[in-house]
N, C-alpha and C positions, 0 to 999 in steps of 0.2 A: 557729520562734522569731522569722524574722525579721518574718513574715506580721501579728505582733501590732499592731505600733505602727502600719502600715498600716491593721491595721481599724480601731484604737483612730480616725485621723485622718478615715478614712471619717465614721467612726459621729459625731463630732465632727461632719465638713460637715454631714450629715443634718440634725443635732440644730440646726444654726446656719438652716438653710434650711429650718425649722418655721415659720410665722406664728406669732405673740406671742400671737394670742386661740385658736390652734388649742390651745393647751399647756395656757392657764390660764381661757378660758372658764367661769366657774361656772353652775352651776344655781341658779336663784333659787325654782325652783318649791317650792311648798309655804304652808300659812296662818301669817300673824305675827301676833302682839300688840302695839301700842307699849308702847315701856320706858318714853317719856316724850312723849306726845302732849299733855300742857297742863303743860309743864314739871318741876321736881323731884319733882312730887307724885306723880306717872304719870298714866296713865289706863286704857282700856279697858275691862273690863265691871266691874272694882269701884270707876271712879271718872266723872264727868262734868264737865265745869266750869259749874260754877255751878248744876247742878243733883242729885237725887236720886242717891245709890248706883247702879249700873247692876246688872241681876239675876247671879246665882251661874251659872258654865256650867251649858248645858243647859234655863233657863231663857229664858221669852218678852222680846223685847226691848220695851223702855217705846215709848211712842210720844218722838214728838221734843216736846219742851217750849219753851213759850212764853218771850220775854227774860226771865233768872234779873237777879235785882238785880246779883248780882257780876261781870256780863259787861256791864252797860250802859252803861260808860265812868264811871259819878259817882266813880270813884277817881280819874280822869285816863288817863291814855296809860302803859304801861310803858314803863321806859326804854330796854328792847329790843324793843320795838313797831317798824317800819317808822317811817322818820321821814320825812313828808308834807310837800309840796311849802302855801304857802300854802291854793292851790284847795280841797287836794285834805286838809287839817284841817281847812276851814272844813266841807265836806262832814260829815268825820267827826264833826265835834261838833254839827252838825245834824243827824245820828240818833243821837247820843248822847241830846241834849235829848228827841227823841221816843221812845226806849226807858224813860230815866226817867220818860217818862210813862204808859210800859205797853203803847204801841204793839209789835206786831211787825212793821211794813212792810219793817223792815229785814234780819228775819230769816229766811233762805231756809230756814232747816233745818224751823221750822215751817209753812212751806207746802209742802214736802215737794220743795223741788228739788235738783238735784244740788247738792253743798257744793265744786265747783269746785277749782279748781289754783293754789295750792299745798295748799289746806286740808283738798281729798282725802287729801292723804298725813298729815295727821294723824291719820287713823286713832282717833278716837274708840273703834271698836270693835274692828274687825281688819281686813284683808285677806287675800287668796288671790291668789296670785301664778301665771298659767299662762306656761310660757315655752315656743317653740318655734327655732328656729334663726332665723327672719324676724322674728318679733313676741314679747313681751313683754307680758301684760294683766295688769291692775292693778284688781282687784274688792273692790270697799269693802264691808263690812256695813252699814255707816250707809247708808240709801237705798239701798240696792243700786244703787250707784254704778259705774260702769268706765273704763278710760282705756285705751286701747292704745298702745304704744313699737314705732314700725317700724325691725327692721334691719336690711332689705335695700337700702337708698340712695335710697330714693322720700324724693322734695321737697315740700311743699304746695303745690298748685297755684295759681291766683289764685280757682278758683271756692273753694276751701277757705277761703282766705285774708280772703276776701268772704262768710263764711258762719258766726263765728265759734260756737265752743258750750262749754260750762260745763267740759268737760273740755283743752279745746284738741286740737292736734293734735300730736302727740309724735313727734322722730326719735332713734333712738341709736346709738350705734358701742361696740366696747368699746375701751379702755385697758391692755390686761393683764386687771387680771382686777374691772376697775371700768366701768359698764356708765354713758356721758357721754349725757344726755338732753337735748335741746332743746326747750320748750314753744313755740304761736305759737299765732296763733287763740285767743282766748280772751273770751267774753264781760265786757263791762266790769259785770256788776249782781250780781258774786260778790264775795268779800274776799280779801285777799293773808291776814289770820288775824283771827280775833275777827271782827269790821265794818270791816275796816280796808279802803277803798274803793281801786280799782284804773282804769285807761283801759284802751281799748280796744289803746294800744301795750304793754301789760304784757309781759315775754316771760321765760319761766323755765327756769333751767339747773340740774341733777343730777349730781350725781357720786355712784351707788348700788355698793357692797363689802359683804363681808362683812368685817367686822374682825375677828372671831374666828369658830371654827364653831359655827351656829345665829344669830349675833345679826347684822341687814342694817343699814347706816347708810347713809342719804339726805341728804347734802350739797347745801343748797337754795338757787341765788343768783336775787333776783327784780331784775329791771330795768325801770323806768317812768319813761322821762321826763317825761312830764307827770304823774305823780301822787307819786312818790318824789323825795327831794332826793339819796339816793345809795341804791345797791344796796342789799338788806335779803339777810342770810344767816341761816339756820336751820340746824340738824342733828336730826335725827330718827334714831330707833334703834327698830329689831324684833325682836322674838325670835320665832321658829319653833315653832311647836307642834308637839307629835311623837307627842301621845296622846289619845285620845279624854276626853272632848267639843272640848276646845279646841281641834282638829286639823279642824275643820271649822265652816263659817259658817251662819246661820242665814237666812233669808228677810226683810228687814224692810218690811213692811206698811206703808210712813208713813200712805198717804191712808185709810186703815182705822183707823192708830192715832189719826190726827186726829179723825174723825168719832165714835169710840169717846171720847177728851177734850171733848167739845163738852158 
């Protein structure tokens, strides 16, 4: 009898001299939906902004579509838009003026390039999440897009650094049981959302949880000082698919869906 509260103090040390992320590390693996990728309305395959219904699972996905009028800024800026440094509005309403005129110069999704960081994570369509103990990949259906999250302690190098690409370069550590991302590297000729133009110093930080089980929430803060006049925050939320069709992603063909629109 006496032996109890000795183990009981043991099993206590043990439990105390665990690491935090050994205990509550989650799995993220598996495909999501956004709840709310173009705000209240939602999105993903039965909704687009600014353009056509997206197909019923199962179904082929549309090609990417030319500036929709409701995306070409003639409404103004929302008021929870990113709020632009002088430059860096004058910019934007210089391809606003060219969108309402039917240009697409501005728009990368119809030349079929990657839709970059933060705007990857809106998820238009879905992603699939592969996760290993080191890395984190991040596979968009829009474009067949990807991003990788390293978390084994590797730093960007300066050739990385000097080399920048649509996705950037991503590090992360967990928090318990919340998984803190660093973006850097990052092409400046992508948008923080909508057209909303970005510098070459842009740098983006995440705080990704599951807040309940099944649905992930992506806590998004962008920093730009020369194109931002203060931090721009987002929240984005996913739900987990768990059944077939929606449990799996589709191939999306842009340069084929383009030449197929012509």
């Amino acid at each position: 009898m006496r032996t109890t509260p000795i183990l009981v103090s043991i099993v206590t040390v043990v439990a105390l001299t665990v690491p935090a992320h050994a205990q509550s590390t989650p799995d993220f693996s598996g495909v999501y939906r956004p709840i709310n990728a173009f705000g209240p309305g939602g999105g993903g395959r039965g909704a687009r902004a600014g353009g056509p219904p997206a197909p019923a699972p199962g179904q082929p996905l549309p090609p990417p579509t030319r500036t929709a009028p409701l995306s070409d800024g003639s409404q103004g800026r929302a008021p929870t838009a990113p709020q632009l440094t002088p430059e860096y509005l004058a910019k934007w309403q210089a391809m606003s003026k060219s969108r309402i005129a039917g240009s697409s110069d501005s728009d990368n999704t119809a030349k079929c390039l990657p839709p970059g960081m933060p705007a990857m994570m809106n998820m238009a369509y879905g992603m699939e999440v592969m996760q290993t103990k080191d890395k984190i990949t991040f596979f968009s259906e829009l474009n067949d897009a990807l991003r990788r999250v390293y978390l084994d302690g590797r730093k960007p190098t300066p050739a990385i650094l000097d080399d920048p690409t649509y996705a950037g370069y991503s590090t992360g550590h967990w928090e318990g049981d919340t998984l803190v991302v660093e973006t850097v590297s990052l092409r400046d000729n992508t948008y923080i959302e909508g057209f909303t133009p970005h510098s070459d110093q842009m740098t983006i930080k995440e705080r990704i949880r599951f807040v309940e089980p099944g649905i992930l929430e992506d806590r998004i803060t962008v920093t730009d000082p020369k194109a931002l006049a203060k931090p721009w925050e987002t929240v984005k939320t996913y739900r987990k698919m768990t059944s077939a069709p929606e449990d799996q992603l589709r191939e999306f063909a842009c340069a084929e869906g383009i030449e197929h629109a012509r």
